[in-house]
C-alpha positions as CSV (number, residue, x, y, z in Angstrom):
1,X,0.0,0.0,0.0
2,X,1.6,3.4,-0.6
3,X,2.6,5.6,2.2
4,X,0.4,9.1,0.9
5,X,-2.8,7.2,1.8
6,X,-1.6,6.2,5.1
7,X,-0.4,9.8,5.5
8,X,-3.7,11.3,4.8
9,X,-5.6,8.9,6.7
10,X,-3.4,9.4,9.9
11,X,-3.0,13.7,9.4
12,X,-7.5,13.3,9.4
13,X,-7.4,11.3,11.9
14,X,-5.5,13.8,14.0
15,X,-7.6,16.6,12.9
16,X,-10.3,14.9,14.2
17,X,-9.0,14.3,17.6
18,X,-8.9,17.7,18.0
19,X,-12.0,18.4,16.4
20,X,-14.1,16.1,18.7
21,X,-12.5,17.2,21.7
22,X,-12.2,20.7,21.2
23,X,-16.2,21.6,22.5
24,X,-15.3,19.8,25.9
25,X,-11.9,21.1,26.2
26,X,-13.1,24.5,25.4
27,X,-16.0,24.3,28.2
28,X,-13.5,22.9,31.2
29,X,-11.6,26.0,29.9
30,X,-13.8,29.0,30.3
31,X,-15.5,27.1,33.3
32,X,-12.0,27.0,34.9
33,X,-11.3,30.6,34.3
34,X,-14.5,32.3,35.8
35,X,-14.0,29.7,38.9
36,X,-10.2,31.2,39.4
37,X,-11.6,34.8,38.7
38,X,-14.4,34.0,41.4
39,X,-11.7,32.1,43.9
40,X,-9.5,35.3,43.4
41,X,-12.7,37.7,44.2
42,X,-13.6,36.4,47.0
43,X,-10.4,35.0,48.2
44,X,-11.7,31.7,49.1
45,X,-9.0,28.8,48.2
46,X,-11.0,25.4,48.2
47,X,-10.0,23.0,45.9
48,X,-13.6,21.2,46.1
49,X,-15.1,24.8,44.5
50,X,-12.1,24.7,41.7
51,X,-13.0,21.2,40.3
52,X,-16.9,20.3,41.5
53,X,-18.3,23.2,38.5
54,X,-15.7,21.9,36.0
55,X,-16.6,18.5,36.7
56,X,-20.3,18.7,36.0
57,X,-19.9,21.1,33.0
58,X,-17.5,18.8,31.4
59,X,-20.3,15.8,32.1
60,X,-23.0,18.1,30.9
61,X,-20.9,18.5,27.9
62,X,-20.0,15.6,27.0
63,X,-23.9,14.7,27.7
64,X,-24.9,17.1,24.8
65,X,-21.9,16.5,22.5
66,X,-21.6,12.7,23.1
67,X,-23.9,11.9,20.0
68,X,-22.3,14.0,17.6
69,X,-19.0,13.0,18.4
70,X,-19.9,9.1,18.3
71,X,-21.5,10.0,15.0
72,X,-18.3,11.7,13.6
73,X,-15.8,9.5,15.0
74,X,-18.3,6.6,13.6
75,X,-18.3,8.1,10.1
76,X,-14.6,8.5,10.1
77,X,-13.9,4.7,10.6
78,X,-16.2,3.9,8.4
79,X,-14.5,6.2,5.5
80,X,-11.7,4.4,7.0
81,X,-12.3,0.9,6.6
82,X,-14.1,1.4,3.2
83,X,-10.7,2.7,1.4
């Protein structure tokens, strides 16, 4: 099999990692930031109030993104497997 296939296959591939995890990553991101802005405000240094939020945003996200990512990553093996 030649290699520029394999190539192209493996450069989507990545693309899509990044793609697909981007919308979670994203959300534990800005959820972080107004948690440390809030932590800094109020000067109140609990790790519990740090990770509890980002925790069940990142679930809620995943919860509302989990289908379209199953569906993508699906689609992509199946492009995959049909070359």
């Amino acid at each position: 099999m030649p290699m520029a296939p394999l190539v192209h296959g493996a450069e989507q591939g990545l693309l899509l990692v990044v793609a697909v995890s981007l919308p979670v990553l994203a959300v534990a991101t800005v959820v972080g930031f107004v948690i440390a802005a809030l932590q800094a405000a109020s000067q109140i240094q609990d790790a519990t109030l740090a990770h509890l939020p980002r925790m069940v945003v990142v679930a809620a996200a995943l919860a509302l993104a989990g289908p379209w990512m199953g569906r993508t990553i699906a689609a992509f093996a199946v492009q995959m497997f049909d070359r």
